[in-house]
N, C-alpha and C positions, 0 to 999 in steps of 0.2 A: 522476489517472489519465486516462490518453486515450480516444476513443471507440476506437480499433482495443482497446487493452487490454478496455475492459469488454465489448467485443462479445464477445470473444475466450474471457474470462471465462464470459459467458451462453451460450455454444455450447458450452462445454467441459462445462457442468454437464448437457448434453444425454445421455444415456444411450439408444443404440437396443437395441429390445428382440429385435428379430429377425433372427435370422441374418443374414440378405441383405444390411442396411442395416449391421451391423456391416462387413462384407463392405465394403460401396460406400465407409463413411467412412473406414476402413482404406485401402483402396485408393487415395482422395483425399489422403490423407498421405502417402503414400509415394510418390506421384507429382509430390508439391507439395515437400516436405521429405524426401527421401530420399535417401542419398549408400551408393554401391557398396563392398565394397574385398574384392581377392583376397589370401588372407593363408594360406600355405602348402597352395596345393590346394583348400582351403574359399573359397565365399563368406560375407561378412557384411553387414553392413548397420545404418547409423546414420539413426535420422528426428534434426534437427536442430528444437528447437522453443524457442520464445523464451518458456515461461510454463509453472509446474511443475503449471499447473490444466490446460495439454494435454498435458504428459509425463504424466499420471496419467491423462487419457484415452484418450491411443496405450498403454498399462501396462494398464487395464483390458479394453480391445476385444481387444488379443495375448492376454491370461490367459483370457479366455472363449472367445477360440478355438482355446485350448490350445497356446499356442506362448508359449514360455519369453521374457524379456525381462530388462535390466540399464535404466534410469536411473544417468544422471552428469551433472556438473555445470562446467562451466564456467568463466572469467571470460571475454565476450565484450572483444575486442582495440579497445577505444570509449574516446572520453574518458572515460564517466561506468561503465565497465568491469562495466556489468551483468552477470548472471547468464545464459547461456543451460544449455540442456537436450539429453543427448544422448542417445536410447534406444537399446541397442544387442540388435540381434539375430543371433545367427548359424544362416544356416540349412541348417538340418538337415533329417532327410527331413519331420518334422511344419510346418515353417515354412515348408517347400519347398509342400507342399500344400495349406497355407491360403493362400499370396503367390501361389500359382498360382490358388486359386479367385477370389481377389481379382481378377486380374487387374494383378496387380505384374509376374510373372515366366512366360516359356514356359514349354511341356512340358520345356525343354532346360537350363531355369533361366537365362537370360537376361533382364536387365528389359526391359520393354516400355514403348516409349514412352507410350502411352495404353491405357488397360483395353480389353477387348472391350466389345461397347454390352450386353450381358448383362448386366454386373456396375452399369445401370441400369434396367435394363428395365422396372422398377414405377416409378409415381413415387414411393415413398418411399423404394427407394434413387437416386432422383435428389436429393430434399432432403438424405439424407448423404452422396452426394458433393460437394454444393455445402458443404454444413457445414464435412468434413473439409476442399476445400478453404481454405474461409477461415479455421479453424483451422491451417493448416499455412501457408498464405502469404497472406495475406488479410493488407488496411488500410485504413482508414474514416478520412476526416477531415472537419473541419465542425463546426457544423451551417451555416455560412456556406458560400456555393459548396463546397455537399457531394462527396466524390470517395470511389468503393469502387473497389480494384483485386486482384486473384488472381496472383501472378507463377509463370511457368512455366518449364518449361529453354525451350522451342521455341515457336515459332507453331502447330504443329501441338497443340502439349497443351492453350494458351489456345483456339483453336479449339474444342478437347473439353468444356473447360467451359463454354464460350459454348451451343453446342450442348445441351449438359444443361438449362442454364438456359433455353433455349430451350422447349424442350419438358415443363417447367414452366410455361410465361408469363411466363419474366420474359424481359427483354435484357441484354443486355452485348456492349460492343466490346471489339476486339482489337487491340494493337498490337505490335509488335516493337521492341527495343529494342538495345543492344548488350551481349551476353552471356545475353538473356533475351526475354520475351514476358509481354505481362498482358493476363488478361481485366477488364472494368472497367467502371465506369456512373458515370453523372453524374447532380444531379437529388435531390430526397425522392421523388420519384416512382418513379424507375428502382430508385435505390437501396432502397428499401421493399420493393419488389416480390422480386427477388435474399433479401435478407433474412429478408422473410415465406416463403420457400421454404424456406430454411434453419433454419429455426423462433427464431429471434430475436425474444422480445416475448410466446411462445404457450407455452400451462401446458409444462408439464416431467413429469408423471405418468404417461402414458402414450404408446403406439404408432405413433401412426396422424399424418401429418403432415397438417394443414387451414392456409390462407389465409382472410383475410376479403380481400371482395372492395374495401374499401376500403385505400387506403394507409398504408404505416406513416410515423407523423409523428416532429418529429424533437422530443426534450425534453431539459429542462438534463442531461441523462446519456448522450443518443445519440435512438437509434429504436427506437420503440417500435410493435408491431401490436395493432389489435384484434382480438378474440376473443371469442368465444361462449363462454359458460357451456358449452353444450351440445360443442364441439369438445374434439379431441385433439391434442396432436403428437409429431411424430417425436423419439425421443428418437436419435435417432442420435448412379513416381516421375520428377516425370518423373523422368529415371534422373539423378543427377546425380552422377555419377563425378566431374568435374569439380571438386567441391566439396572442401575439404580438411579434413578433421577437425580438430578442434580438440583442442588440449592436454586431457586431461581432469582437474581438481583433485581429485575425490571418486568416489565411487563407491558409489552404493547406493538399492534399493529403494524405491519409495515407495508408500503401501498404494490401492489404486483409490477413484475417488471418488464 
């Protein structure tokens, strides 16, 4: 298993307890992984996710906030023809209202490229946006010339997270690329830090996201932060019309995690 895998894993198992941060991580997905399509007058809406421990995370955050959801399955078009994930929403006036609190879609139902700064305004929904995004498009490689990167449709949405993380403490650059844009760090140091935000390493039992103010170091599994006994943490499109759905083989359900 790779480090992006198990990271990916350990944020998945992250559960936020509170509205808002539901709200923030949700909104990190579908801006990171989320693809448009108009289908007879309705719109709908696919998050595209590469591991069935975050289809069960985007499955549990929609059903809490009471908006209907469909998982399906894949073969991704790869030599080794892995398995992707496809949630599908259609929305309706209740999806309409939760993607709009989120900060996915206008009053007029049009996605938006980047949330309002609202939908961060604490910092613990800034830790599940930084979460969501690197559940939704987040990659970790190393522990040798370590490299974390966020991929986005635009410069402007990598900008967004950069900025988030910003006003966390941590850093991240931005680049532009062709077809796309990622925010990203270098470093056990940089990369720790981005991490430790996103509660990577820190208990899983409650609410409230905490950092130790030293770095998270890296071990034969990834990165790892310290933590206090005493602490807690957060359990916490761009619009990518662009993006072309993939054939779907299956179809069905899978229960929250």
């Amino acid at each position: 298993m790779s480090l992006s895998d198990e990271l990916r894993d350990e944020l998945a198992q992250i559960a936020p307890e509170r509205r808002c941060c539901r709200l923030a991580e949700l909104s990190a997905l579908f801006h990171s992984s989320g693809a448009w399509h108009l289908r007879d007058g309705s719109i709908a809406v696919h998050l595209d996710l590469i591991s069935s421990a975050i289809a069960r995370r985007a499955f549990a955050l929609l059903r809490d906030l009471g908006v209907r959801s469909e998982i399906r399955t894949y073969p991704r078009r790869s030599f080794e023809q892995a398995t992707r994930y496809q949630l599908h929403v259609t929305v309706d006036a209740k999806a309409h209202a939760v993607l709009r609190e989120a900060g996915v879609l206008s009053s007029s139902g049009a996605p938006l490229e980047v949330p309002p700064k609202r939908v961060v305004g604490r910092s613990c929904c800034r830790s599940a946006y930084l979460r969501g995004a690197l559940l939704g498009a987040g990659s970790l490689s190393g522990p040798r010339n370590p490299h974390l990167e966020i991929r986005t449709g635009t410069l402007e949405g990598a900008r967004f997270v950069q900025d988030v993380a910003r006003r966390a403490d941590a850093s991240l650059a931005t680049a532009e690329r062709r077809g796309h844009a990622l925010a990203y760090a270098k470093g056990h140091d940089a990369i720790g830090a981005v991490l430790a935000v996103a509660g990577a390493g820190t208990p899983r039992s409650s609410s409230k996201s905490t950092r130790s103010s030293r770095p998270c170091a890296p071990t034969r599994t990834g990165w790892r932060t310290p933590t206090r006994r005493t602490s807690s943490a957060s359990r916490a499109p761009r619009t990518a019309s662009s993006r072309r759905s993939a054939p779907s083989a299956s179809t069905h359900c899978l229960p929250s995690s």
